[in-house]
N, C-alpha and C positions, 0 to 999 in steps of 0.2 A: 469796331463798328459803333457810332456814336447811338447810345440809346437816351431817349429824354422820357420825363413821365407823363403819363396822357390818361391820368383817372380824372374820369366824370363827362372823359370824350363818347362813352358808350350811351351815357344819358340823353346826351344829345341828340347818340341816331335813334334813338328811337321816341319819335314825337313828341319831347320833352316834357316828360312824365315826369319830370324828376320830383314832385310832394308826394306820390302815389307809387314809389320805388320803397320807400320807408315802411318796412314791419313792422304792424303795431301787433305784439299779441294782444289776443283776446283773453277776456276773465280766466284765470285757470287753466288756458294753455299753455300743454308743455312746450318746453324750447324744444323739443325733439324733433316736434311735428307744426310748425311756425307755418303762417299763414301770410298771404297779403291781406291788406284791409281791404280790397275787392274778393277776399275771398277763395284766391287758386293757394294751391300748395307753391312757400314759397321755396324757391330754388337759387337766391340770390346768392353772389359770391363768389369768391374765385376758387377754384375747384382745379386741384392736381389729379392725373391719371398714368403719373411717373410709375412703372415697375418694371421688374426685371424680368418676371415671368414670360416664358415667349408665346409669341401667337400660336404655332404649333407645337403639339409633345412630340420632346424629344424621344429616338427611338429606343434609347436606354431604362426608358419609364415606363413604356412597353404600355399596359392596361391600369396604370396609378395615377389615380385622378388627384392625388393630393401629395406635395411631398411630408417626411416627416420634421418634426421640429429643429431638428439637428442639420438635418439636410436644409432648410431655411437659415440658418444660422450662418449655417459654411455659403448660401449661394449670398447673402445679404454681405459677408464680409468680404469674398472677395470682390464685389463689385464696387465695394465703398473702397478697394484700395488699387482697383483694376490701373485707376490712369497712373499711381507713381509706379509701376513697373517699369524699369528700361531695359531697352535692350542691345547687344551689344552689335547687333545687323543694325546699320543705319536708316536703312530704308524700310524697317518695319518701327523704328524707334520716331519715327517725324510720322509715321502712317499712324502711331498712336499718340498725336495731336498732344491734346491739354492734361496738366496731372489732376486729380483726381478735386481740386478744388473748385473747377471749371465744369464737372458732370453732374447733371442729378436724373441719376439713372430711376431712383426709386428703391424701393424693396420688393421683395419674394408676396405675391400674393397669397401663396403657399400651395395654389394650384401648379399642377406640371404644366399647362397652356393657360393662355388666356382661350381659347375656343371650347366655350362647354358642347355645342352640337355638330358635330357627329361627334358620339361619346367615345370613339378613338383618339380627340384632341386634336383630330387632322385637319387640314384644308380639304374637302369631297375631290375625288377625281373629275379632272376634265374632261370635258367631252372631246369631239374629233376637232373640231372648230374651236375650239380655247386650247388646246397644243398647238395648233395652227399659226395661230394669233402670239404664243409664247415664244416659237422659234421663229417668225418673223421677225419680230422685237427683237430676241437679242441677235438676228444676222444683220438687222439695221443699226444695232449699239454698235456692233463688230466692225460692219462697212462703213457707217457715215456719223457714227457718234460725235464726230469731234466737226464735221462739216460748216458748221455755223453756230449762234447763240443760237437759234431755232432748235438745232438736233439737241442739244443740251438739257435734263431733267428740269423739270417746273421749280426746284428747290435752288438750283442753279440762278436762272431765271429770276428769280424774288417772285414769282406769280403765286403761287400756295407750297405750303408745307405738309404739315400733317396729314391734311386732305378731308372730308365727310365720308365715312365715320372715319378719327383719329385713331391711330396707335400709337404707342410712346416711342421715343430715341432718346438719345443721351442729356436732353436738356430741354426746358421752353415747354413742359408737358404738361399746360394746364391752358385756364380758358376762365374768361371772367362769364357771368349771368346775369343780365339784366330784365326786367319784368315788367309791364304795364299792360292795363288791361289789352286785351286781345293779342298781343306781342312778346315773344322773346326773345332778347337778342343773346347770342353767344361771340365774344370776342377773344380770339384765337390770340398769343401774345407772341407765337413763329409766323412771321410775316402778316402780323396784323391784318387776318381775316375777321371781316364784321359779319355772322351770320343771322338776318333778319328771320323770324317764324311768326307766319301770321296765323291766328288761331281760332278766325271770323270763316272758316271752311271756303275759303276761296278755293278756285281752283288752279292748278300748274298751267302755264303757258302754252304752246304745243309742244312737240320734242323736237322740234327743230330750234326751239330758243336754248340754246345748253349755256351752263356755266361749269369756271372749273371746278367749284365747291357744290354744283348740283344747285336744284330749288327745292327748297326745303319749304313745308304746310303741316303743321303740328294740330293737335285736338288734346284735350282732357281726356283719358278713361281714369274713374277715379282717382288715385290718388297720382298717378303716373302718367307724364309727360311723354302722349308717344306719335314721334316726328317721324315721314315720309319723306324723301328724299330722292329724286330721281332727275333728268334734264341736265344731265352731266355735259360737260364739253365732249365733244369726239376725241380730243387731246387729252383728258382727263388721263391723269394715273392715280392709283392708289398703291399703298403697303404690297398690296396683293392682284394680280391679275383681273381684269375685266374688261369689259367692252363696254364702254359707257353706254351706248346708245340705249342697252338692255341692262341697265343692272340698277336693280332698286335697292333702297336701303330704310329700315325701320328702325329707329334709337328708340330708348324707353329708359327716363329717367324718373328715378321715385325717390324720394328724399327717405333714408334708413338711418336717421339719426339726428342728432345737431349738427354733426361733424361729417356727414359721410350720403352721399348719391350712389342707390346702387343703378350701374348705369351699365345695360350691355346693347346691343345691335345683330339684327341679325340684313343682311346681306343674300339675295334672290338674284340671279344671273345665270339663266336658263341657257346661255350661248356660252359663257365657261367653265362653268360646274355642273354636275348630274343633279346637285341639290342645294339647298341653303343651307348657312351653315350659320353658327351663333356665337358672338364672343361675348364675356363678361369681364368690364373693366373698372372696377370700383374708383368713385369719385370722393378724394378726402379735401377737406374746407381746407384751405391757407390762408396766411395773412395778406399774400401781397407785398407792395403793386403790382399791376401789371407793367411791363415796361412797352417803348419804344423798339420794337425790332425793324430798325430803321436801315433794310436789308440792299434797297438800291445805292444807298448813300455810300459812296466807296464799294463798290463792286467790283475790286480789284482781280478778283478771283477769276470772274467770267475772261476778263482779258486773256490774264495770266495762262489757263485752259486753252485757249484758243491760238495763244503766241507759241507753249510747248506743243504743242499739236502738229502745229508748222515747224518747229523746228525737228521735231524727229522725219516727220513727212522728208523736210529737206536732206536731215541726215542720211535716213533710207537709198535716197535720190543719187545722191553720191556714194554713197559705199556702193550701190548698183552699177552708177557708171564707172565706177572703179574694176568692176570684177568683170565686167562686158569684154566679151574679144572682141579685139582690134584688125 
């Protein structure tokens, strides 16, 4: 997939701030806690949120909210050597794609979950109406998944990846920051999502205006950047289960160093969970670029999916008419 570099394209969207993007500290501040020279805390920069820790605790961790160092050690190593495994089943050796020079999984946050709320690590139990909504979904993956580009996952598709709020996969797990008075933009580098936050208290649209990445309207509480997010597409998916129509989302980014955004979200969706529930996904600084995830361009794949689809459909077809009494 051809990527090209496209730094200084975020400058642009957003109102061409570019003199007033530039951190000047001030007399005697620390680099830790950098400011813009309008004065917000600044957040500028490209920001990895790569790790391996999972959204759920696993059940073998039972009530351990931390692992130990050792146990970090062992989960950090074999993930850094996870893609050169092969294997001698063919169809699990090509299901694990790129060796291991092509993944940046991250490391061990050294939490067993990234989900600090509910203190079990869990996703909260569904209601009656979000299992509803669950086994729907997967009897339409099951019956019509392969029906069109339409039934096809939005990742599939090129339309969004990570999704609002993000969670990590095997690569692409970071997002650039850009800053101008009253605006911040966050550029997604998996299918080059540009997310505008306006921070003049406008208001959301109605909820019939949806997008798939949501409408986002952020504010200042002192030191921490915290963004509202709701106006999801109806098609919208995320990581996890919801019903767009009803599901809000709160980010809250605070700058906790020179090098590092502690950044978590918490997530409200009364139609498929009994409660909100809260992740913590720490943001560490990288050098960059951002690249070109120039995802329609050769979309080979979307074909490819839709031509085997048809060809087993057809095989089916025949081995039936084959076994039909005559």
């Amino acid at each position: 997939m051809r990527r090209t570099l496209i730094r200084g394209a975020v400058a642009a969207v957003v109102l061409a701030a570019v003199p007033l993007m530039m951190p000047v500290p001030a007399a005697g501040q620390k680099a830790a806690n950098p400011r813009t020279v309008w004065g917000d805390p600044d957040l500028e920069g490209i920001w990895s949120y790569a790790t391996i820790t999972p959204l759920e605790r696993p059940e073998r961790y039972a009530n351990r909210e931390f692992l130990t160092k050792e146990e970090i050690a062992t989960a950090n190593s074999e993930a850094a050597t996870r893609g050169d495994q092969r294997s001698a089943n063919k169809a699990a050796d090509v299901e694990g794609a790129y060796n291991s020079f092509w993944w940046d999984r991250g490391q061990s946050t050294g939490r067993t979950s990234l989900i600090v709320d509910p203190p079990d690590g869990r996703l909260p139990p569904m209601t009656a109406e979000g299992e509803r909504r669950r086994a729907a979904a997967a009897a339409y993956r099951r019956d019509h998944g392969f029906d069109s580009w339409e039934s096809r996952p939005l990742q599939e598709r090129c339309l969004t990846y990570h999704g609002v709020p993000p969670l990590p996969t095997g690569y692409n797990n970071h997002f650039q920051v850009v800053q101008a008075p009253g605006m911040v933009a966050l550029l997604s580098e998996n299918i080059h999502d540009v997310r505008l936050i306006p921070l003049d208290g406008r208001a959301r649209p109605p909820a019939r205006v949806g997008q798939w990445n949501g409408i986002s309207r952020g504010r200042w509480e002192g030191e921490t950047l915290v963004v509202e997010t709701g106006n999801y597409h109806e098609k919208t998916t995320l990581r996890f289960q919801i019903a767009p129509e009803t599901t809000q989302s709160v980010e809250r980014f605070r700058r906790d160093g020179a090098d590092r955004i502690d950044y978590r979200f918490t997530i409200t969706d009364p139609t498929t969970y009994t409660k909100p529930f809260t992740v913590e996904l720490p943001l560490n600084l990288i050098e960059g670029p951002v690249l070109e995830y120039a995802c329609h361009e050769g979309n080979y794949g979307m074909r490819h999916v839709l031509e085997g689809a048809r060809f087993l459909e057809k095989e089916e077809a025949e081995g039936a008419a084959k076994g039909a009494p005559r």
